[in-house]
Residue frames as a rotation matrix with the C-alpha (Angstrom) as fourth column:
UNK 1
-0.311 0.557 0.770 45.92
0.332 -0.695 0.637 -29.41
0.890 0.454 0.031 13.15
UNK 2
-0.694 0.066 -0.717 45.10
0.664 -0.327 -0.673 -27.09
-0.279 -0.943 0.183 15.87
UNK 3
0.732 0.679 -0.050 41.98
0.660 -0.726 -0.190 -24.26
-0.166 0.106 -0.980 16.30
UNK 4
0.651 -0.336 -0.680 43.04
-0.137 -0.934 0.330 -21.09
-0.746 -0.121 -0.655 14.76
UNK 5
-0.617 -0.600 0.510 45.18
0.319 0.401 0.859 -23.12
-0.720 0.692 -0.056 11.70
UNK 6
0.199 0.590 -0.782 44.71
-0.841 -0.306 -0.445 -22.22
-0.503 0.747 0.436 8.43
UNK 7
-0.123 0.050 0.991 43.81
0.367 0.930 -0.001 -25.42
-0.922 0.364 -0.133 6.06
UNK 8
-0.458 0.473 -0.752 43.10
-0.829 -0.534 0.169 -26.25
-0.321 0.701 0.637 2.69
UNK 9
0.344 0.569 0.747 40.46
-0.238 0.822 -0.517 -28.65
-0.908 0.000 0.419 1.74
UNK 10
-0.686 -0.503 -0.525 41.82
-0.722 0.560 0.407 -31.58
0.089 0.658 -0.747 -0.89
UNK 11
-0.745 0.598 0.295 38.61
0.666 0.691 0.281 -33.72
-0.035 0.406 -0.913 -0.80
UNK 12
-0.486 0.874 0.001 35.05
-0.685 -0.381 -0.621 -31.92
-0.542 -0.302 0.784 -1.46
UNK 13
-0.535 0.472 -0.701 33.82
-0.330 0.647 0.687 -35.15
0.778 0.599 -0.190 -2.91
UNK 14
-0.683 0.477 0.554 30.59
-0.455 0.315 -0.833 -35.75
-0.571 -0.821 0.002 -0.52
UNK 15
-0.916 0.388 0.100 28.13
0.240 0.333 0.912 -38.37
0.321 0.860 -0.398 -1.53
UNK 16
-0.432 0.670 0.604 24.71
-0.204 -0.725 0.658 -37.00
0.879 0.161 0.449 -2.24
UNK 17
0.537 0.839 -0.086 22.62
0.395 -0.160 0.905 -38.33
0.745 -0.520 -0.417 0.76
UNK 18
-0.244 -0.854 -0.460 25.79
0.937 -0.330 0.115 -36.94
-0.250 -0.403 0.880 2.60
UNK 19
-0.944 -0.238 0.230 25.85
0.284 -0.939 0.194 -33.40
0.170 0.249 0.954 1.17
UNK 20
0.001 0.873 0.489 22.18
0.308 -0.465 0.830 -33.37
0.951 0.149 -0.269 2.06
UNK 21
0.377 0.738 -0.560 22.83
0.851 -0.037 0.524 -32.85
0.366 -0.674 -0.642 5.61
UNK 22
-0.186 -0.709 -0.680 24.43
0.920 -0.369 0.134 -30.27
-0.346 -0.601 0.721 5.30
UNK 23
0.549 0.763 -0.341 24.00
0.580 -0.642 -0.502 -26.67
-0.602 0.078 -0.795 4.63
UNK 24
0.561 -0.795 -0.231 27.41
-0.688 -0.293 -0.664 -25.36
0.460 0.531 -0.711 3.02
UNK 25
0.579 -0.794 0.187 30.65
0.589 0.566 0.577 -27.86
-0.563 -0.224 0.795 2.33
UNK 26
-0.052 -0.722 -0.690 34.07
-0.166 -0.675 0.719 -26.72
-0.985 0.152 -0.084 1.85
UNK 27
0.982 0.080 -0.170 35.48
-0.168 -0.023 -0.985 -26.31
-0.083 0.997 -0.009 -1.79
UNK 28
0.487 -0.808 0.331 38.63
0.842 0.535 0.068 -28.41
-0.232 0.246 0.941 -3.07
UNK 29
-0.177 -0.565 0.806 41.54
0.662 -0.674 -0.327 -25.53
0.728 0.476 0.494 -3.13
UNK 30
0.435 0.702 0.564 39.66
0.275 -0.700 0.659 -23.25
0.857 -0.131 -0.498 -0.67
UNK 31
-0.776 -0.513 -0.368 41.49
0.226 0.319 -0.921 -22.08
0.589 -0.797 -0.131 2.66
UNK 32
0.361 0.885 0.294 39.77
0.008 -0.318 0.948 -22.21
0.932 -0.340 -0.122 5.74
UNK 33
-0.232 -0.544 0.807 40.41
-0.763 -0.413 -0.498 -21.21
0.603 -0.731 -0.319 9.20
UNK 34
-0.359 0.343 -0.868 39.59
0.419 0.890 0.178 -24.22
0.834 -0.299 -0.463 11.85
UNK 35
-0.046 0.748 0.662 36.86
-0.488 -0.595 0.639 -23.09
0.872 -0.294 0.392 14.70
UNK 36
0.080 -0.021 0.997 36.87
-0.832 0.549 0.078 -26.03
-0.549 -0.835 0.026 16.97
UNK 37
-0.314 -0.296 -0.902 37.94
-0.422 0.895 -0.147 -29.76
0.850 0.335 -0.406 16.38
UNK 38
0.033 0.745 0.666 36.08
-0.944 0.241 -0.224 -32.29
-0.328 -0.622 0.712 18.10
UNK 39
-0.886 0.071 0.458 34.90
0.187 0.959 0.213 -36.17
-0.424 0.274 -0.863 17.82
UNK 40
-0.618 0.612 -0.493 32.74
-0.767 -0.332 0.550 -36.18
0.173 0.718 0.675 15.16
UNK 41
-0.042 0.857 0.513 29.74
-0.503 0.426 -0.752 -38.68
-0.863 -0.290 0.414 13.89
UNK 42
-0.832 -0.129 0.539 30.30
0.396 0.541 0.742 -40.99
-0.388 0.831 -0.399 10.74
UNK 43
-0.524 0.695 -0.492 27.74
-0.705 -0.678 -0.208 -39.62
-0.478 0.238 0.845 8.31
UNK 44
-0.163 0.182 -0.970 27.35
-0.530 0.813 0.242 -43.16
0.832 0.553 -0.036 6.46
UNK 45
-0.536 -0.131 -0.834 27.72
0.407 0.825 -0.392 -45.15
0.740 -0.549 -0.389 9.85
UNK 46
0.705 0.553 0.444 26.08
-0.314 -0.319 0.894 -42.73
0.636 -0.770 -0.051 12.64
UNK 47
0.618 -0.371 -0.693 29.36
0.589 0.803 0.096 -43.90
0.521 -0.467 0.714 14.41
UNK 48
0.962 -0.161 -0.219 31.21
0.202 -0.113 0.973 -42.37
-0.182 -0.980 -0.076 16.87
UNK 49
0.818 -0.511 -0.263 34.90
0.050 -0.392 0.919 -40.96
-0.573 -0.765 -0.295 16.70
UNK 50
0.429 -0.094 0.898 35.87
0.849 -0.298 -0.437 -39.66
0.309 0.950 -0.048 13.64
UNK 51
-0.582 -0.483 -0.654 38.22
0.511 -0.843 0.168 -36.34
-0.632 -0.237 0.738 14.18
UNK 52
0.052 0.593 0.804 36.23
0.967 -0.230 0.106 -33.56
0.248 0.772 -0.586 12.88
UNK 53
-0.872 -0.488 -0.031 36.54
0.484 -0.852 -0.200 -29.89
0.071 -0.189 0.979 12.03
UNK 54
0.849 0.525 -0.057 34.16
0.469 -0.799 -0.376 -26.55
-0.243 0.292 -0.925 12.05
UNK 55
-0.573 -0.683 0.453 35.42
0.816 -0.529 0.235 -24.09
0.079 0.504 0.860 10.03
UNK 56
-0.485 0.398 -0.779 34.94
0.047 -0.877 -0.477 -20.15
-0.873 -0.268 0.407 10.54
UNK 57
-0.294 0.731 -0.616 32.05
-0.767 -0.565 -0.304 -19.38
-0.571 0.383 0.726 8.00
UNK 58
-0.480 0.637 -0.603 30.65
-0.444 0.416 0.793 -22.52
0.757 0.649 0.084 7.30
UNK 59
-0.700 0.288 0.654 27.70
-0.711 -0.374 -0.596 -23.11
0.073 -0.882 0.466 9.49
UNK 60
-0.550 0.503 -0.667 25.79
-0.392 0.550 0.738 -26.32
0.738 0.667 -0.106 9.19
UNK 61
0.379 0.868 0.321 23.01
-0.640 -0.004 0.768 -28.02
0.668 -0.497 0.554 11.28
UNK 62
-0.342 -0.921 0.186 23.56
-0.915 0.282 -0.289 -30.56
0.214 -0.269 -0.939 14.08
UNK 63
-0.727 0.337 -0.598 23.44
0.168 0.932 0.321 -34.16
0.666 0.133 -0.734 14.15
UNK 64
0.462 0.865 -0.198 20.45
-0.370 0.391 0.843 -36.35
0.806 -0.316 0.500 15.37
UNK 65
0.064 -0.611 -0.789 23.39
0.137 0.789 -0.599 -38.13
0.988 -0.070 0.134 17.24
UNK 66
0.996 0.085 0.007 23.66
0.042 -0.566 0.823 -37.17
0.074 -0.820 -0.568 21.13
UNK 67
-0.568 -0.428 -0.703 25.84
0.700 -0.701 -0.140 -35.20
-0.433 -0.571 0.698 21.92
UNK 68
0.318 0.091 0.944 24.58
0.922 -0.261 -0.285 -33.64
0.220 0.961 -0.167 18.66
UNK 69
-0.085 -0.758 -0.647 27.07
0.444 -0.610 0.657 -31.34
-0.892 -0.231 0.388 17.44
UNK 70
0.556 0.228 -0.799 27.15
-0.721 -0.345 -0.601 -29.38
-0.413 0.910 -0.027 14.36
UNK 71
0.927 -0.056 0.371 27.81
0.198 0.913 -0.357 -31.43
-0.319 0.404 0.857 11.65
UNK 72
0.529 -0.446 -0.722 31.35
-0.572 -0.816 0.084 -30.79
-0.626 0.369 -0.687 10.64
UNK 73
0.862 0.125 -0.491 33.87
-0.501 0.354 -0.789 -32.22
0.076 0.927 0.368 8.45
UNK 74
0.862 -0.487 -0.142 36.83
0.493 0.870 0.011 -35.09
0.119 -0.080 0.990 8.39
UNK 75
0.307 -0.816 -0.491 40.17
0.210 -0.445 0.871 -33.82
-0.928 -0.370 0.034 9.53
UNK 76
-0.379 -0.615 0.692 41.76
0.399 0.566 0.722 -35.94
-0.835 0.549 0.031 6.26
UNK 77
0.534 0.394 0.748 39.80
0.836 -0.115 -0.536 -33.58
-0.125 0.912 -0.391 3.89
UNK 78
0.925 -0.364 0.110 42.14
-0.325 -0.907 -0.268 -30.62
0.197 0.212 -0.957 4.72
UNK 79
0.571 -0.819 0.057 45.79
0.661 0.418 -0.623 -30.22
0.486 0.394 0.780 4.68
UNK 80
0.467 -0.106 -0.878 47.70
0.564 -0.730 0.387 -27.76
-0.682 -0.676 -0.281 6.78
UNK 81
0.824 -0.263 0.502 48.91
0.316 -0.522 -0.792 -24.87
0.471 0.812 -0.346 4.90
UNK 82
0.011 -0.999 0.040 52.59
0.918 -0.006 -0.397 -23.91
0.397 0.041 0.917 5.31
UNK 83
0.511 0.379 -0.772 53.47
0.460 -0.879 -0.127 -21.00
-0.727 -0.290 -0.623 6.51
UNK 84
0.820 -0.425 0.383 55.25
0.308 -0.237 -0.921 -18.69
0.482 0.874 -0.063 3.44
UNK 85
0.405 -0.848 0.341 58.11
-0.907 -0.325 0.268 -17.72
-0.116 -0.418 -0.901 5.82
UNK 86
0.131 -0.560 0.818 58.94
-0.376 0.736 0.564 -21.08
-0.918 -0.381 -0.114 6.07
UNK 87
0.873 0.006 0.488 58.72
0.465 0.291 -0.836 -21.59
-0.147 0.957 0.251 2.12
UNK 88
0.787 -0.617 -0.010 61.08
-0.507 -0.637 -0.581 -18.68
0.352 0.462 -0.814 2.22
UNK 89
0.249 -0.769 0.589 63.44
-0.903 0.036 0.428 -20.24
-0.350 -0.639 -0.685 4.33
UNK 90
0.606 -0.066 0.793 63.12
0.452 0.849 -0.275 -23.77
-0.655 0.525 0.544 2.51
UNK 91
0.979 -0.204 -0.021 64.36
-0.147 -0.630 -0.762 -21.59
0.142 0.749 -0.647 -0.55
UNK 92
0.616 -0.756 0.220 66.99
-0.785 -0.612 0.096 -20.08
0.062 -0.232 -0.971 1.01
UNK 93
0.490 -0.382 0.784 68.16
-0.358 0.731 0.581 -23.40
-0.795 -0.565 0.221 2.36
UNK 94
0.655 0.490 0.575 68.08
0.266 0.563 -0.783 -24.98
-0.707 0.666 0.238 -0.86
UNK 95
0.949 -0.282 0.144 69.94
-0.185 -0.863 -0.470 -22.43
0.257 0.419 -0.871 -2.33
UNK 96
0.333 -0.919 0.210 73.26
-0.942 -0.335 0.026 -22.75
0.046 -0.206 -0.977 -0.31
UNK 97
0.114 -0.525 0.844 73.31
0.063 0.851 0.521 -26.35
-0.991 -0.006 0.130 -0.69
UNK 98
0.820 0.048 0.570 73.50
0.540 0.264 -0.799 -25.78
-0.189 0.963 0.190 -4.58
């Protein structure tokens, strides 16, 4: 995953004292654009070095943690999205081996 990738989130299961610190989380299915990627903050542990996105319109406070960054979200909750040229070209492929 790189800034500027489009994702789609495949986990929005946050648990509740989790989803309180936050101000908007993604939605399972949803695409989003990635903003900056960064070492995050465990939200259960307060720990250190967790890959973690921001995504382009969801804005959320920032940790207590120093550095304190905005709070963002596990890599592993999004998925890179394909590009559809390359679907097309899978296809195609596919095709001439049948």
């Amino acid at each position: 995953m790189i800034v500027g990738q489009s994702v789609v989130c495949i986990d929005d299961h946050f648990e509740p004292h989790v989803a309180a610190e936050f101000i908007v989380l993604p939605k399972k299915g949803q695409v989003y654009v990635i903003r900056e990627m960064g070492l995050g903050v465990n939200a259960l542990t307060n720990e250190p070095g967790e890959v973690m996105v921001l995504l382009v319109g969801l804005h959320n406070p920032r940790s207590n943690v120093p550095p304190y960054p905005e709070r963002g979200f596990r890599q592993d909750r999004f998925r890179e999205l394909e590009d559809i040229t390359d679907q097309f070209v899978k296809k195609e492929e596919f095709a001439e081996i049948l």
